[in-house]
DRENLUM-670323 format. One line per 5 residues: number of its first residue (from 0); their letters; for each residue x, y, z of N, C-alpha, C, O. Coordinates in pm, 1 decimal, padded with zeros to 6 digits. Example, Ala and Ser with C-alpha at 12.3 -4.5 7.8 and 13.67 -1.06 7.14 Angstrom:
# residues 2
0> AS> 01319.0 -00569.0 00780.0 01230.0 -00450.0 00780.0 01320.0 -00330.0 00780.0 01423.6 -00331.9 00846.5 | 01285.0 -00225.0 00708.0 01367.0 -00106.0 00714.0 01290.0 00003.0 00787.0 01340.9 00113.8 00803.9
END
This chain:
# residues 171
0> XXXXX> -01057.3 01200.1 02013.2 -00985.6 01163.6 01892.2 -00970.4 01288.6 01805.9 -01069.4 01361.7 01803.3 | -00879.4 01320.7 01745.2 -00835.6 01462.8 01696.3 -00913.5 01388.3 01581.0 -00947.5 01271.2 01564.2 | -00931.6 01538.1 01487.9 -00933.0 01481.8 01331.8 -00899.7 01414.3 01260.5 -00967.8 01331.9 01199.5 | -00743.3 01442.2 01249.1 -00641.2 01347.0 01133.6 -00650.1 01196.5 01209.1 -00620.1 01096.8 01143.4 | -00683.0 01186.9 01318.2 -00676.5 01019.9 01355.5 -00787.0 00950.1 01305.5 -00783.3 00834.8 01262.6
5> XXXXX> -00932.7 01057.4 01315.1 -01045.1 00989.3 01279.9 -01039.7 01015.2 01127.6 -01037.8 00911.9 01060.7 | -01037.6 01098.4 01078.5 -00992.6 01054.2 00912.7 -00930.8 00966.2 00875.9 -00972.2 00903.1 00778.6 | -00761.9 00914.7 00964.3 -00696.0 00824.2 00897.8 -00791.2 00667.2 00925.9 -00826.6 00585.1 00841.3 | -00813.9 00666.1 01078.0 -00898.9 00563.7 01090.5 -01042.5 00541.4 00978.8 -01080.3 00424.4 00972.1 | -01088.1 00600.2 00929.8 -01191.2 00640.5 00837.6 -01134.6 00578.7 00704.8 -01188.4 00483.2 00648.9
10> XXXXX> -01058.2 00621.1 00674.1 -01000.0 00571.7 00511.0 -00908.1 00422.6 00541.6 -00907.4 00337.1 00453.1 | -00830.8 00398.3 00673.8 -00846.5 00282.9 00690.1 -00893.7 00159.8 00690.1 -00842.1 00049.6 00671.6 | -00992.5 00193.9 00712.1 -01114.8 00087.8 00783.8 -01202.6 00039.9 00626.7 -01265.1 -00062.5 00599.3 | -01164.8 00199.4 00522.8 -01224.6 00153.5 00399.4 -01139.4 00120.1 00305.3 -01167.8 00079.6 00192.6 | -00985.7 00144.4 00371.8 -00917.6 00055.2 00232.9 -00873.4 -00104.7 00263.8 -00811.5 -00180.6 00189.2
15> XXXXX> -00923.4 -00128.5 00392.1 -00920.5 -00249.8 00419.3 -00992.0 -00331.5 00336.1 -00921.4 -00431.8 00325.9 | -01069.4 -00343.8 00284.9 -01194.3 -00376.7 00171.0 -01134.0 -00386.2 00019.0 -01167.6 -00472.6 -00061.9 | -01013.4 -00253.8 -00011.9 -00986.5 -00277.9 -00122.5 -00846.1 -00305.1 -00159.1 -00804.8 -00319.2 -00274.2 | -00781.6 -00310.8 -00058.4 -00593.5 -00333.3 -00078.0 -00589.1 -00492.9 -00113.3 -00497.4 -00534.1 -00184.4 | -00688.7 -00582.4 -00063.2 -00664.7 -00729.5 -00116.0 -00657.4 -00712.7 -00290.1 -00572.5 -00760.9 -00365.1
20> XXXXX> -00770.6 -00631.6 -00324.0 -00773.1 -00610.3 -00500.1 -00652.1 -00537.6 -00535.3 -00565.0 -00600.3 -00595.6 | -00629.9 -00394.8 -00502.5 -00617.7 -00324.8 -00591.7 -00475.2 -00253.9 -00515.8 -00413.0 -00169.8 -00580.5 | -00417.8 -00300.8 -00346.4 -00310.1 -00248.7 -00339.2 -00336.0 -00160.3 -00254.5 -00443.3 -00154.9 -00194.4 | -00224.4 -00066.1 -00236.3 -00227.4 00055.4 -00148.7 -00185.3 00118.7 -00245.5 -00067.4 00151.8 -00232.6 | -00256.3 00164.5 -00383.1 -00217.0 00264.7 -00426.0 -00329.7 00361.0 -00420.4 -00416.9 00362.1 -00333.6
25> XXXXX> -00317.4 00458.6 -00542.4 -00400.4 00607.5 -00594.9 -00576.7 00537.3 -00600.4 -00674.5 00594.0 -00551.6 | -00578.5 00375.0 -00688.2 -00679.9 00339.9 -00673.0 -00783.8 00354.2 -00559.6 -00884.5 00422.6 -00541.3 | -00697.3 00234.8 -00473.4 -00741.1 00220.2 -00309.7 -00766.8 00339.4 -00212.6 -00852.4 00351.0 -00125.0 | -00644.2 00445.6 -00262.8 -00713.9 00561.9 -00201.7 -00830.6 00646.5 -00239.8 -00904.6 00705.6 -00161.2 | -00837.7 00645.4 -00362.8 -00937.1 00726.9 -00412.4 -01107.8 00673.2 -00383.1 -01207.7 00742.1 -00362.7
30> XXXXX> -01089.3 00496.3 -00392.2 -01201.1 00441.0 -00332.6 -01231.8 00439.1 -00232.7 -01352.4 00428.3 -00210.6 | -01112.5 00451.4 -00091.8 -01159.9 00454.0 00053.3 -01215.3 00615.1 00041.2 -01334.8 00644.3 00046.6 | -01125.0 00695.6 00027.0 -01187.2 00871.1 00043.2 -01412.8 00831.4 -00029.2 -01517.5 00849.2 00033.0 | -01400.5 00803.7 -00104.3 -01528.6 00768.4 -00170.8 -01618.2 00681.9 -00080.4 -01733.0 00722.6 -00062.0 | -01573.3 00549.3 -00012.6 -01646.2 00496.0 00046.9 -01660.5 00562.5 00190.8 -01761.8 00537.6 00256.3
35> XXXXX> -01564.8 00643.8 00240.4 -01596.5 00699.3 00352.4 -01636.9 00802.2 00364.0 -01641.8 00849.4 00477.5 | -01670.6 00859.3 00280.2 -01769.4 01005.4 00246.2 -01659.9 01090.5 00229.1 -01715.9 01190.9 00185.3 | -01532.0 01118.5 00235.1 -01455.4 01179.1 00276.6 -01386.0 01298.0 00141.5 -01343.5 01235.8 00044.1 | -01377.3 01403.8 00134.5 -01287.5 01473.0 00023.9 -01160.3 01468.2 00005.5 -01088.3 01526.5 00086.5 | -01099.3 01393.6 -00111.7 -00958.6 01379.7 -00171.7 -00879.8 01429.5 -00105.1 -00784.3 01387.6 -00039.8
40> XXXXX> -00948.7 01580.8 -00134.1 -00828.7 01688.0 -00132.5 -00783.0 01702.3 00068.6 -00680.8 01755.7 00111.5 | -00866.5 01653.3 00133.7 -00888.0 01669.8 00264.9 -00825.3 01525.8 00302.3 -00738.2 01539.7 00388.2 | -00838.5 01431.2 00274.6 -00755.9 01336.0 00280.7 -00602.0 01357.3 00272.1 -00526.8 01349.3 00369.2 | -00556.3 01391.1 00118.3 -00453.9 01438.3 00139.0 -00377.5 01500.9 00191.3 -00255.7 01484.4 00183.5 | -00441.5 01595.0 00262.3 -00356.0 01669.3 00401.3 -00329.1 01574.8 00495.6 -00253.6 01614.3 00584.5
45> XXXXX> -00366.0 01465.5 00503.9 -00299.1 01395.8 00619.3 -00224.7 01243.2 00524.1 -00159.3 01162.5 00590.1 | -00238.1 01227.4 00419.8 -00179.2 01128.2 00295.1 -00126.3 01183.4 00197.6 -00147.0 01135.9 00086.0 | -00024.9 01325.0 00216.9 00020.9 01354.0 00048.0 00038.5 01228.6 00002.1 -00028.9 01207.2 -00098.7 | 00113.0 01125.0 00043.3 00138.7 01049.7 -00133.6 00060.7 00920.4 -00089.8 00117.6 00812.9 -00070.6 | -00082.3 00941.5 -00074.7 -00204.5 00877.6 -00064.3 -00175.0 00711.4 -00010.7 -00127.7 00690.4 00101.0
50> XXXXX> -00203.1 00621.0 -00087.7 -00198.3 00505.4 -00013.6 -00095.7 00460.7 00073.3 -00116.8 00434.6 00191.8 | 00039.6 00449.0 00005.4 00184.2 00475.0 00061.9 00217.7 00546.0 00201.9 00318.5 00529.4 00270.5 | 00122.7 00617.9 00223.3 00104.6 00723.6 00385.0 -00007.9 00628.3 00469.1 00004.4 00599.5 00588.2 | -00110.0 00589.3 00389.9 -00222.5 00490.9 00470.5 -00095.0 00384.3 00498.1 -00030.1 00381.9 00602.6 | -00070.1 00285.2 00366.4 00011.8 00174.9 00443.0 00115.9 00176.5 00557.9 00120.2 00077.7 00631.2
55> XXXXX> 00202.1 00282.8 00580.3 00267.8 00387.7 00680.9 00186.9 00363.1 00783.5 00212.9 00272.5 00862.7 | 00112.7 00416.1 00791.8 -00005.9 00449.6 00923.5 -00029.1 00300.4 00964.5 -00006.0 00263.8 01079.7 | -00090.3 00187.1 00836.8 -00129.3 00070.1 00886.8 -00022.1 00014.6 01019.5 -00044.3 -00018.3 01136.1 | 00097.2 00023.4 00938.6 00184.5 -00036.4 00999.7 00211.1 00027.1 01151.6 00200.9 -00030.0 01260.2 | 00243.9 00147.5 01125.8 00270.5 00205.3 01311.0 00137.8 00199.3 01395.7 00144.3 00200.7 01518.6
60> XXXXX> 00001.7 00191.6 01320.4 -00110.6 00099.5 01406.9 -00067.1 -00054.9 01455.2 -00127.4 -00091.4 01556.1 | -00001.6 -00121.5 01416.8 00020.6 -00260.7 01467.8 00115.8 -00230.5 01542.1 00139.5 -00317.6 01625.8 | 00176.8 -00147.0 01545.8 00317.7 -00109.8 01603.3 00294.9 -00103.1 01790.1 00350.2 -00159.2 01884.7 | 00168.4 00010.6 01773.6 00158.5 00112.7 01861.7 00064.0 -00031.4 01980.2 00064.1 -00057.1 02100.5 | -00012.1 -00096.6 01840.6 -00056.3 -00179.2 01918.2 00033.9 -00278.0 01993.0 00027.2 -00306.9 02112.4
65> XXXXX> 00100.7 -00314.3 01921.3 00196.3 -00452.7 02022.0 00256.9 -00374.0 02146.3 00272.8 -00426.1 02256.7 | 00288.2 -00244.2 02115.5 00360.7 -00232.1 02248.3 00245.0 -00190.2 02370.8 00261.7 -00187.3 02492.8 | 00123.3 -00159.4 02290.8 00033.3 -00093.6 02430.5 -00008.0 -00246.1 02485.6 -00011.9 -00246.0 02608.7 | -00037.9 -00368.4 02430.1 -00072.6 -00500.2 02457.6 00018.1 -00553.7 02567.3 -00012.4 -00638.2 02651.5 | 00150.6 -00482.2 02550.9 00285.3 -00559.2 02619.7 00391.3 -00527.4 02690.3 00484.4 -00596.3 02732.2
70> XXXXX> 00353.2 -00351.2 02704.0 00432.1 -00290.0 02785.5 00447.4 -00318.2 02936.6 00555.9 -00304.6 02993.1 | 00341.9 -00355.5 02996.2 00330.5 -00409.0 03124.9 00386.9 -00548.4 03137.1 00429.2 -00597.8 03241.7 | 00383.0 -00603.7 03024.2 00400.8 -00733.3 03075.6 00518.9 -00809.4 03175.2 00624.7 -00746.7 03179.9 | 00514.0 -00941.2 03258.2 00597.1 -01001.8 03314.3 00676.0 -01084.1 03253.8 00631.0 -01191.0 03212.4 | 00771.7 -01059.7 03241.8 00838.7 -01212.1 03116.0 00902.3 -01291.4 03194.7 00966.6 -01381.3 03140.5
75> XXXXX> 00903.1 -01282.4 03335.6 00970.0 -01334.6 03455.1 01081.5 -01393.4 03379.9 01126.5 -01323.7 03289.0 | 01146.2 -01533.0 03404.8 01274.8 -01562.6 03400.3 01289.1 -01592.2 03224.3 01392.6 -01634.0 03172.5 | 01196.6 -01569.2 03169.7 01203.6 -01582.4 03009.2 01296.0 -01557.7 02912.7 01318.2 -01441.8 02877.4 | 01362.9 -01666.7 02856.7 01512.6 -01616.8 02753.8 01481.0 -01486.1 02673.8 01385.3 -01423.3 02628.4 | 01586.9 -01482.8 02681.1 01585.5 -01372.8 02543.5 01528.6 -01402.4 02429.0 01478.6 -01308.5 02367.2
80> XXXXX> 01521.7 -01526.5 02376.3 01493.2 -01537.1 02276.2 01362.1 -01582.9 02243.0 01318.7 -01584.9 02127.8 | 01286.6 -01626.9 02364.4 01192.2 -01645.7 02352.8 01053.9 -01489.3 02373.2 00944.0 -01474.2 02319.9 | 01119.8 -01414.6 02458.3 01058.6 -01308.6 02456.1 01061.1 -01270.6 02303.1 00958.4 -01252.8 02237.6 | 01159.1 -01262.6 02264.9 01167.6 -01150.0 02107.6 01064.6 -01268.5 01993.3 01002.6 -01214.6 01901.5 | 01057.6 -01384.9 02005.5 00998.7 -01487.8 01921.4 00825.9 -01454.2 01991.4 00743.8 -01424.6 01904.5
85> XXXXX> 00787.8 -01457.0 02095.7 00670.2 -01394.4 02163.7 00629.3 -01296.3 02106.7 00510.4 -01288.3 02075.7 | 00733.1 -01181.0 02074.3 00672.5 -01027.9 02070.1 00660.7 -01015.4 01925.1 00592.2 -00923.8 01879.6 | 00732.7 -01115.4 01831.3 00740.0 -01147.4 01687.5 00602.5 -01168.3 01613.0 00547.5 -01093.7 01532.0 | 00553.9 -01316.5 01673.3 00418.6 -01413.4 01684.1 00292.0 -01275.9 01718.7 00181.6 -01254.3 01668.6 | 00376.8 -01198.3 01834.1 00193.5 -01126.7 01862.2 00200.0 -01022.1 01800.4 00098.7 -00953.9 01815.6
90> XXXXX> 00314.9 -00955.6 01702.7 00286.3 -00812.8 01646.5 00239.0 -00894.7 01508.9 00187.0 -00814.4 01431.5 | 00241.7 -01058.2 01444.0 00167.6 -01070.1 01302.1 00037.8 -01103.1 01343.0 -00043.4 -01092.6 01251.2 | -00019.3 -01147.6 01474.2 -00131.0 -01154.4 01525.3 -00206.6 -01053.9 01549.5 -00325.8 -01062.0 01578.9 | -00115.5 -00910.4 01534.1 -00240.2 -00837.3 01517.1 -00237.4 -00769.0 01382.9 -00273.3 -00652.0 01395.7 | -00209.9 -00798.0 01269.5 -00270.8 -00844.1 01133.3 -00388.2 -00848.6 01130.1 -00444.7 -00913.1 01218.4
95> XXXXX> -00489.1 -00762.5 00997.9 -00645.9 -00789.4 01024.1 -00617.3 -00910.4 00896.9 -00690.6 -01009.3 00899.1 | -00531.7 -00902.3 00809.2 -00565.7 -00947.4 00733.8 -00403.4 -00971.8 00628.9 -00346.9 -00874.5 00578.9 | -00352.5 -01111.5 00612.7 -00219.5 -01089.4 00531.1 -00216.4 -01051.8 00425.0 -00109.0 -01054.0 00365.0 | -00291.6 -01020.7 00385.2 -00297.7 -00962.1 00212.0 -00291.9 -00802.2 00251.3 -00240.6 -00743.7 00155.9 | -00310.4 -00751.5 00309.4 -00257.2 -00624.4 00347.4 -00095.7 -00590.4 00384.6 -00028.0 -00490.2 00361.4
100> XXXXX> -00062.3 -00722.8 00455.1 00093.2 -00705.4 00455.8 00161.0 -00784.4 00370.1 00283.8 -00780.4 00361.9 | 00069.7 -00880.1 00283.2 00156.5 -00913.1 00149.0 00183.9 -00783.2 00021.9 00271.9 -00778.5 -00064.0 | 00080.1 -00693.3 00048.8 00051.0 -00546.4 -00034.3 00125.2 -00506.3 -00014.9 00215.0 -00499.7 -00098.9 | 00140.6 -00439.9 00137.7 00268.5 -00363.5 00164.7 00380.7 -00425.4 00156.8 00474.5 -00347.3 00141.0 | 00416.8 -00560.4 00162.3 00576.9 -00553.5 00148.1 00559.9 -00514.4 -00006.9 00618.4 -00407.8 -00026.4
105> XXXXX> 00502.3 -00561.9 -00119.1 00536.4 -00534.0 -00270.5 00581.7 -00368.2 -00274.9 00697.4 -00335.0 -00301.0 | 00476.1 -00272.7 -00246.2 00439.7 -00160.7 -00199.1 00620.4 -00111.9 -00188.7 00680.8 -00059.1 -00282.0 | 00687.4 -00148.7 -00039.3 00760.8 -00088.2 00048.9 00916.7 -00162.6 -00043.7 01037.8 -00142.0 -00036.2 | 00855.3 -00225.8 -00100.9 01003.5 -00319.3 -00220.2 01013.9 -00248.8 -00374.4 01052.2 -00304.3 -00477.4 | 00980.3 -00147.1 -00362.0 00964.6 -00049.6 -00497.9 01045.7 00006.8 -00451.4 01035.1 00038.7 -00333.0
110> XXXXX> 01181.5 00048.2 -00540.8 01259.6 00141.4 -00538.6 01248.7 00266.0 -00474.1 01343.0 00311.2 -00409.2 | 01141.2 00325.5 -00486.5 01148.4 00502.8 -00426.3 01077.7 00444.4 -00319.2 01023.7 00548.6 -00282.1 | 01023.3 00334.4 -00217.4 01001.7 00288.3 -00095.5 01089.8 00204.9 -00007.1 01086.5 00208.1 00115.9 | 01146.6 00151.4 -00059.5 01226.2 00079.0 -00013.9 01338.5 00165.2 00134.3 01365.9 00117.7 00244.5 | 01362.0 00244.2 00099.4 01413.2 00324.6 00252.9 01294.0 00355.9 00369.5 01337.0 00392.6 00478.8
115> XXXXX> 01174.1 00346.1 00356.6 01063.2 00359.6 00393.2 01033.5 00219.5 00468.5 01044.9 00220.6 00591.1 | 01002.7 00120.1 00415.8 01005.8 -00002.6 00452.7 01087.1 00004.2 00507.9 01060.9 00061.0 00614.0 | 01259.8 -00044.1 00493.2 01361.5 -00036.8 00579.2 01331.2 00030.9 00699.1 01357.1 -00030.3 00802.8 | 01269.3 00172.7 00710.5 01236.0 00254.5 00825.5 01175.3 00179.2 00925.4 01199.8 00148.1 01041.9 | 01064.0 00154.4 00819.7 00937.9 00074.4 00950.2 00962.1 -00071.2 01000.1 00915.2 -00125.1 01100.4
120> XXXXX> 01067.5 -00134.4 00882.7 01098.9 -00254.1 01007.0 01208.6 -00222.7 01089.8 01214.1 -00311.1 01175.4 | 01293.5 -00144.9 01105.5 01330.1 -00066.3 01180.2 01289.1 -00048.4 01305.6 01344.9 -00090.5 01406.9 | 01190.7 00014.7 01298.3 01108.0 00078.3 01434.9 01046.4 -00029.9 01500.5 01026.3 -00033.9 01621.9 | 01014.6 -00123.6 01414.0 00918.5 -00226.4 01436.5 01024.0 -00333.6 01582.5 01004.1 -00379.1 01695.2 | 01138.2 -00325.7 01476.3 01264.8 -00407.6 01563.3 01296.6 -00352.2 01698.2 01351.2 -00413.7 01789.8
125> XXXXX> 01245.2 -00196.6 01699.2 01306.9 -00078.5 01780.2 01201.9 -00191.3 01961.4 01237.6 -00242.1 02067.6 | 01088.5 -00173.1 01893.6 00979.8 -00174.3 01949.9 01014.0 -00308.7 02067.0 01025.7 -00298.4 02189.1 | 01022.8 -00413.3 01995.4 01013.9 -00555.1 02021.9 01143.0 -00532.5 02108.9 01123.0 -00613.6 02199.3 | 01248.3 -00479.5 02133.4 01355.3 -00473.2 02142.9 01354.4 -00385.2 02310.5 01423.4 -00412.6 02408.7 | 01250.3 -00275.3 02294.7 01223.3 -00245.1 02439.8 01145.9 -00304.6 02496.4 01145.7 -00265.6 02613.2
130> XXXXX> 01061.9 -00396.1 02477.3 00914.9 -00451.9 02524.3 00980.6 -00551.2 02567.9 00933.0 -00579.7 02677.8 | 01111.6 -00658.4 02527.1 01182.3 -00754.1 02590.4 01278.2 -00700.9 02721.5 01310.2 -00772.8 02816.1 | 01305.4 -00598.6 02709.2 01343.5 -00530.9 02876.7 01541.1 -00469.3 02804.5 01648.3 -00459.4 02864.0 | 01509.3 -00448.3 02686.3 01694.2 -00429.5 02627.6 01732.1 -00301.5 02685.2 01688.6 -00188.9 02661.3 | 01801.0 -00332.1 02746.9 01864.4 -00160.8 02810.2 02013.6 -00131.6 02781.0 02072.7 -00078.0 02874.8
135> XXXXX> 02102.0 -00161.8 02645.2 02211.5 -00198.9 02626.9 02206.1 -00039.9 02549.4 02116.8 00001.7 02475.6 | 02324.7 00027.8 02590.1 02311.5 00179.0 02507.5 02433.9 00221.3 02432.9 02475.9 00332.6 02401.3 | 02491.2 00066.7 02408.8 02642.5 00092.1 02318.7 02602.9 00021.9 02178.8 02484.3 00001.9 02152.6 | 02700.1 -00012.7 02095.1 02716.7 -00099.4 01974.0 02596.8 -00178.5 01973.1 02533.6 -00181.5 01867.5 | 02545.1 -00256.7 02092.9 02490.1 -00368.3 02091.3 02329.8 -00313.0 02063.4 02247.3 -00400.5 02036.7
140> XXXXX> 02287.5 -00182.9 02068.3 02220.7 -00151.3 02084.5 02136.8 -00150.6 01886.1 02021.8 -00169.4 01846.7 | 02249.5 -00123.6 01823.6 02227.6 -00092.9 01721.7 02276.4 -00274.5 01617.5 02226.3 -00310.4 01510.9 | 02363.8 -00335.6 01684.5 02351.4 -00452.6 01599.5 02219.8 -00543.8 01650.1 02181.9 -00634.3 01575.7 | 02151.3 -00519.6 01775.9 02053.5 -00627.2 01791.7 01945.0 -00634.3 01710.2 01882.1 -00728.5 01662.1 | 01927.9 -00417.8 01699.2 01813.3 -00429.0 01572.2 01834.8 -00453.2 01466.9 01751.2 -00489.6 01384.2
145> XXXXX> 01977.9 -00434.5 01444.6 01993.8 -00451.4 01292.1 01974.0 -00619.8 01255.2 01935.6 -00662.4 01146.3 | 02011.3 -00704.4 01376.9 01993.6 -00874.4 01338.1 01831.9 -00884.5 01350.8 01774.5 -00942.0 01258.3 | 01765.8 -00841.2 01441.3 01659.1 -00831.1 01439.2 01571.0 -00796.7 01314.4 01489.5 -00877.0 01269.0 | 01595.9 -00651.6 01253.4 01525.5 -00669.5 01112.1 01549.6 -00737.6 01024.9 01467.7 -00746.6 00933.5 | 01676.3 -00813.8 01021.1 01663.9 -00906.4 00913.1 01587.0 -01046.4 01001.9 01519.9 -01115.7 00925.4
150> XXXXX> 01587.7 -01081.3 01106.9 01522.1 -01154.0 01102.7 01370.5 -01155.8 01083.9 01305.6 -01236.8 01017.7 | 01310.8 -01015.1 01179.1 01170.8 -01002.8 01148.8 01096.5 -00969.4 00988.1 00978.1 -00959.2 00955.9 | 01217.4 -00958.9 00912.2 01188.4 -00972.4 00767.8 01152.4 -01060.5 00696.0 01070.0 -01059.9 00604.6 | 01250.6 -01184.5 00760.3 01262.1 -01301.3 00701.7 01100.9 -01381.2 00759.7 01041.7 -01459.3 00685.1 | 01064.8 -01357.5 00854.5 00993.3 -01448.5 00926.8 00845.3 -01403.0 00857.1 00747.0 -01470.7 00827.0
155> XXXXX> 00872.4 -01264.7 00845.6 00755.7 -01206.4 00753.1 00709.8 -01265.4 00629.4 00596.6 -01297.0 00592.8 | 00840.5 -01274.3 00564.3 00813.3 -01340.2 00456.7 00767.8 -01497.9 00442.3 00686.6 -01540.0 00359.9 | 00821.4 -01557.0 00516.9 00762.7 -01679.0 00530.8 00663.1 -01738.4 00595.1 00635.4 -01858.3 00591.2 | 00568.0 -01590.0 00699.7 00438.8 -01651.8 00757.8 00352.4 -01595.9 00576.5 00247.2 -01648.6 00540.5 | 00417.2 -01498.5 00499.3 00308.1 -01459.5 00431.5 00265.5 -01567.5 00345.4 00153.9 -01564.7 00293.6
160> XXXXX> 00366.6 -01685.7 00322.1 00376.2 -01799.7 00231.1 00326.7 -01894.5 00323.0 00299.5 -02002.1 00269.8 | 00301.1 -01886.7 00475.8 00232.1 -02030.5 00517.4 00122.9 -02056.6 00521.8 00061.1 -01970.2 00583.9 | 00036.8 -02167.7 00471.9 -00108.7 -02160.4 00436.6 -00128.1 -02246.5 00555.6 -00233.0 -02310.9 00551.7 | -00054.9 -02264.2 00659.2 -00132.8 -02363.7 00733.0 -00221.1 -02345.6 00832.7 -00264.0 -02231.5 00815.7 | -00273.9 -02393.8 00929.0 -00347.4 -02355.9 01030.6 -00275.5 -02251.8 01126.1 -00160.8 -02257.2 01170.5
165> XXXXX> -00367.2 -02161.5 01144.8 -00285.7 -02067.4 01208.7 -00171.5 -02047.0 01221.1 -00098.3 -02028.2 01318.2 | -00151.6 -02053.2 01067.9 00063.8 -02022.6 01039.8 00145.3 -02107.0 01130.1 00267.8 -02095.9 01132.6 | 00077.1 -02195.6 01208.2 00144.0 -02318.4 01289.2 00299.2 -02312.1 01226.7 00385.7 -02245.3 01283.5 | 00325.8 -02386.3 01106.9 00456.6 -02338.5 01021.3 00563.3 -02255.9 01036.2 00682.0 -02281.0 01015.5 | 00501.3 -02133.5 01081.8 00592.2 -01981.8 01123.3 00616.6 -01998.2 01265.0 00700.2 -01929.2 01323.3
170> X> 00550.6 -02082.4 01320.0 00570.4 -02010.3 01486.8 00657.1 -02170.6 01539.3 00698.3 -02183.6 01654.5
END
C-alpha cells in the first residue's frame, strides 16, 4: 500500500465517525487528521481542499469496489435492464453508511461542487455501463450514460429517503 492510500484510508476510516455530525467539511477533516494521529499539513498533500477530496475518494472507493466485485461476473441471458438495476442495488450496498452519501450529495449540490458531483456520477454511470457488457462506441455510448446518471441520481435520492427494511422501497 503506497502512502497516500494508507493516509487516505487513515482519515477515512476516521471521518467515518464524524461526517454523520458535522459533514465532509474543514471540521471533519481537521478531526479525522486528529483522530488518526496524522499532520494537517501532510494530509493536505493528498486533500488540498480537505473534506471535499476525502468525499471524492469515498466515492471512487465504492466505485472501484463495484467493479472489482463484478467484473468477472456471468449475467448469462440477463436483460439489459436488469443487469444495470443489479449493478445499481450493489454499488448502494456497498455504502458503510447513508448519512455519508446523504452528506455528500448536500456537499456535491453546492455551487462550486456541483461539476464535481456531476463528474462522479458520471464515472459512476461510466462504470455500471461496462460491467453490463456495453460495447456501443457511437452516440449511444454517450446518451446511455447520460440517461443513466439521471437515473442513478434519481434512485439515489430516493433510497436516501427510504426508511424501510433494507430500502426494500428502492429496489
Amino acid at each position: 500500500m503506497t502512502e497516500q492510500k494508507e493516509t487516505l484510508e487513515k482519515l477515512l476510516s476516521a471521518a467515518k465517525l464524524h461526517v454523520p455530525f458535522d459533514g465532509w467539511g474543514d471540521v471533519t477533516f481537521n478531526a479525522s487528521c486528529e483522530d488518526a494521529g496524522l499532520d494537517p499539513q501532510i494530509a493536505r498533500l493528498y486533500c488540498p481542499r480537505g473534506g471535499l477530496d476525502l468525499a471524492i475518494y469515498y466515492h471512487r472507493l465504492c466505485d472501484q469496489k463495484l467493479f472489482e466485485e463484478n467484473r468477472s461476473r456471468q449475467w448469462d441471458d440477463a436483460r439489459l435492464r436488469d443487469k444495470v438495476g443489479s449493478l445499481i442495488k450493489n454499488r448502494l450496498e456497498l455504502v458503510d453508511e447513508k448519512e455519508l452519501v446523504r452528506r455528500a450529495t448536500t456537499l456535491f449540490a453546492l455551487p462550486p461542487n456541483n461539476i464535481t458531483g456531476l463528474k462522479l456520477i458520471w464515472e459512476t454511470a461510466d462504470i455500471i455501463w461496462k460491467l453490463a457488457d456495453d460495447t456501443s462506441n457511437d452516440i449511444n455510448w454517450y446518451t446511455k450514460r447520460t440517461t443513466l446518471s439521471a437515473v442513478y441520481g434519481a434512485v439515489v435520492l430516493f433510497w436516501l429517503g427510504d426508511n424501510s427494511s433494507e430500502s426494500e422501497k428502492t429496489w
